[in-house]
N, C-alpha and C positions, 0 to 999 in steps of 0.2 A: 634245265627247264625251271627250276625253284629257284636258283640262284644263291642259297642260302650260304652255301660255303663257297663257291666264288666272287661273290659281291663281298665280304670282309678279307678275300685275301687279294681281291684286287684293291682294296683302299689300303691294305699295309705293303702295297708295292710289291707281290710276289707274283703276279701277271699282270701283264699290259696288253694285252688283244689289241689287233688294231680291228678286227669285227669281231663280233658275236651275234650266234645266229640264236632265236627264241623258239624251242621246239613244244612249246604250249599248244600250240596250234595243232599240232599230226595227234588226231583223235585217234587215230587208229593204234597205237603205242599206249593207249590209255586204256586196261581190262584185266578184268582178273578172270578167268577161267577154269572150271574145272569138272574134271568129268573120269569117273572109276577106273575107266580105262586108258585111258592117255595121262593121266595126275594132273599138275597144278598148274598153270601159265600165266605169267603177270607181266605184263609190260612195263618196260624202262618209264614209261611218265606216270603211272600209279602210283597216287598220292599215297606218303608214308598211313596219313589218318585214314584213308580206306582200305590199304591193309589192318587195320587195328581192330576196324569196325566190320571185317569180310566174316560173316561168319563160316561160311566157308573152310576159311585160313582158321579160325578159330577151333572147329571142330574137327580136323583133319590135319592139320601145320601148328598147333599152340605152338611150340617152339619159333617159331617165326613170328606171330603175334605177340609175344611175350617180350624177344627182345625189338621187334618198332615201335610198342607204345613208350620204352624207356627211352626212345631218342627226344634229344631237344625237348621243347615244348608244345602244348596246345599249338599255337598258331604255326612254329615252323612246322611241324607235321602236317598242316593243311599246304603248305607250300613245298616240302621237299618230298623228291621222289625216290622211286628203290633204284633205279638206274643212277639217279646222282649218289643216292649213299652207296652204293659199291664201287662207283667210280671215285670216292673219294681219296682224295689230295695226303700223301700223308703226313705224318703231323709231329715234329719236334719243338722243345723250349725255346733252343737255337734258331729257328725256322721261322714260327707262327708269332714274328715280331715286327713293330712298327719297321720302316727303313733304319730310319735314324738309331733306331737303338741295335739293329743289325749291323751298321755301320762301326760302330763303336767296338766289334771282334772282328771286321775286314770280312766282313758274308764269312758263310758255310760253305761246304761242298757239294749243297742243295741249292746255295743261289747267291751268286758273285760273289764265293771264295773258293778256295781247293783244300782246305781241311772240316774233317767230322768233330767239331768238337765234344761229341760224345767219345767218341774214340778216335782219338787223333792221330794212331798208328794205322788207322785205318784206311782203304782203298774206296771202301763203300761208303754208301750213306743209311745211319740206321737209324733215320725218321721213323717213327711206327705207323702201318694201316689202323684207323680208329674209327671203325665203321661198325655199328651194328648189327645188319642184316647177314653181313656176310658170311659171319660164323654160323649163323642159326642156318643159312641155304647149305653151308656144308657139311653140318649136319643130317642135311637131310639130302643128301647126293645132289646136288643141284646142279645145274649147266645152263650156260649164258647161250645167247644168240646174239655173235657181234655180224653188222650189214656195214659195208663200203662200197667202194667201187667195183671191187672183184666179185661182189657178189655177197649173201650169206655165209655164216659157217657157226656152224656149235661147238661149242668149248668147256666141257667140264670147269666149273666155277674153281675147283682147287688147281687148275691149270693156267687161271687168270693172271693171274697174281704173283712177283717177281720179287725172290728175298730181298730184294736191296729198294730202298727209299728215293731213291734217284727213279734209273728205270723198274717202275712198279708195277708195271700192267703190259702181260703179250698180249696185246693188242698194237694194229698201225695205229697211227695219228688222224689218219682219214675212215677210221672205222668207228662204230659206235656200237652201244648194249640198245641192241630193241627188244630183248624180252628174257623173261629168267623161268623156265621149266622145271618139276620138279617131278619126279618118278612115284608111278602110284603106289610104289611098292613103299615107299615111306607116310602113304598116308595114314593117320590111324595112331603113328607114335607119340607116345608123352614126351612132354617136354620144359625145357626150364631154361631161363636167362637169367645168367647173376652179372652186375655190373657195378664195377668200383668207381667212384667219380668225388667229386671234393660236395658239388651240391645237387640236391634229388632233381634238380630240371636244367636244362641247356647243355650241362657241361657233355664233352666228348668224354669216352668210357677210360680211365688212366688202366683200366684190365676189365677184359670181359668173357665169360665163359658162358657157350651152348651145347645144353647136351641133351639128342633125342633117347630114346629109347623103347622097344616095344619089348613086351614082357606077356608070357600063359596069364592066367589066370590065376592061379597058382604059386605067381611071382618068378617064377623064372626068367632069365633074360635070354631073350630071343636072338636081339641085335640091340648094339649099342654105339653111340659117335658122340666123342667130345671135340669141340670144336674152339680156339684160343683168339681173340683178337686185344690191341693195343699195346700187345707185347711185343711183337716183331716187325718186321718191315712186310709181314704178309698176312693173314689170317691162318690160321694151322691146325690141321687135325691134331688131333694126339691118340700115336699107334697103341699104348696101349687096351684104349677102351675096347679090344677086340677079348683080353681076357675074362669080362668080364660075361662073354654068353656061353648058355648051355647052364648057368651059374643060379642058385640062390641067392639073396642078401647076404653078403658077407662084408661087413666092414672092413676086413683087413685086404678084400679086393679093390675097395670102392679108394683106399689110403693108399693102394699101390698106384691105382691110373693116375689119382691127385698129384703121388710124387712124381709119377714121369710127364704131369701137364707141367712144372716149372724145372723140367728138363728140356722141356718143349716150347715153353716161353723162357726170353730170353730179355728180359725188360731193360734198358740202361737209362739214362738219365736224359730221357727227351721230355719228361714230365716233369708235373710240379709234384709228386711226391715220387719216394728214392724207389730204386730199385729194387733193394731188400722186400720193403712194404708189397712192392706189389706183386710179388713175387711168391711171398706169403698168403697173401688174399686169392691167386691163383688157386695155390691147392686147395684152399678152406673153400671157396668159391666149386671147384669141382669134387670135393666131398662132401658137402653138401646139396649137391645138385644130386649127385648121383642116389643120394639117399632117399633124398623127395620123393624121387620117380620110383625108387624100388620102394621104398613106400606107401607109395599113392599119395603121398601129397602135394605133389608136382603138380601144373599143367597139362592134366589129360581130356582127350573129346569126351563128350557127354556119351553116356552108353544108352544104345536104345531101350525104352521101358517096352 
């Protein structure tokens, strides 16, 4: 409906539509809702910028708010929605290039060749997902509503999503995202978005880290989720943020999850900086996060006076 990342990849030749339908129009796709007992419901055409601005989301989802306003810019945010940034396209060095200069390696294995040039012994294709939101929804247990012909159906958002950069998304062709759910049992958690990119606006994230977490009063951690994107061809939990409840502050917990997040991302060289780097910036990126929030300096909802 925004068009933002379809319109530049259809001018460097990586789709040719013979239509395209404008779903600007289906007002009904367009809403944020929320209510204690059911949580959080955003439709697929909700503009990234009124997520930013929901307070709502703000006081109840900061982790979600935290990482939409790092997307793009001012004005794309007024134009792109949360249903196009989950459904995004995903995104290699090899890949997100003019024709002409795609030409000059014979295509990829993403589009008019049959090798990965990131890994050339490879079968798959390991474009990376470079979305945003997606981390920060699975985070916070979140589940899509894809509609076709067959009807509705709900899909756990870490269900979406398909390790390899070719076929990326269990979803059909003839289905779409009309709306993203999020359980009320996550509302209420602090939250953080750390995102690595070459410059503070536009760029897509080269590593991104979300992680909610609720905590006593006291500081103990209740429950915790760290969530990885532009490292792999999907968005990724990382299993161990489960050690860290029932738990105090302990650094030497927060340096364990860190090191199983770049066991967890798996970055190769679809980007403009190497794989080491960001690899590195993962873990720094989720031990720091983790500490914010056991800290309190994270993104937490206002407490009522």
């Amino acid at each position: 409906a925004g068009g933002t990342d379809l319109i530049p990849s259809m001018k460097q030749g990586l789709f040719a539509p013979r239509v395209l339908l404008d779903l600007k129009s289906v007002r009904d796709l367009d809403f944020i809702r929320f209510d204690p007992e059911q949580g959080l419901a955003i439709g697929a055409l909700a503009r990234i910028s009124t997520i930013v601005a929901s307070p709502v989301i703000a006081r109840y989802y900061p982790v979600l708010r935290e990482a939409a306003k790092t997307i793009a810019s001012p004005l794309l945010r007024n134009m792109g929605t949360l249903g196009g940034n989950l459904c995004l396209d995903t995104r290699c060095v090899y890949y997100n290039q003019s024709s002409f200069w795609r030409e000059s390696l014979g295509g990829c294995i993403k589009k008019d060749g049959t090798v990965c040039h990131v890994a050339p012994g490879s079968r798959m294709c390991w474009a990376a997902f470079s979305g945003d939101t997606a981390p920060a929804l699975l985070a916070l247990g979140a589940t899509v509503e894809l509609a076709g012909p067959q009807g509705s159906r709900p899909v756990p958002l870490a269900g979406l999503y398909l390790d390899d950069g070719l076929a990326r998304m269990a979803k059909a062709h003839d289905e779409m995202v009309t709306a993203v759910r999020v359980p009320p049992s996550s509302a209420g958690w602090s939250g953080a978005y750390k995102k690595l990119r070459i410059r503070q606006s536009i760029d897509y994230p080269l590593a991104g880290v979300a992680v909610a977490l609720r905590k006593e009063v006291d500081g103990t951690c209740l429950e915790a989720r760290v969530a990885l994107t532009a490292v792999n061809p999907a968005p990724k939990l990382v299993a161990a943020a489960h050690l860290l409840k029932g738990k105090r502050y302990d650094p030497a917990l927060a340096d364990e999850v860190a090191h199983d997040a770049i066991r967890t991302g798996k970055p190769l060289r679809t980007s403009a900086s190497t794989m080491e780097y960001r690899r590195h910036m993962v873990r720094v990126f989720v031990r720091r996060a983790i500490t914010e929030l056991w800290s309190g300096l994270g993104s937490e909802p206002p407490r009522h006076q």
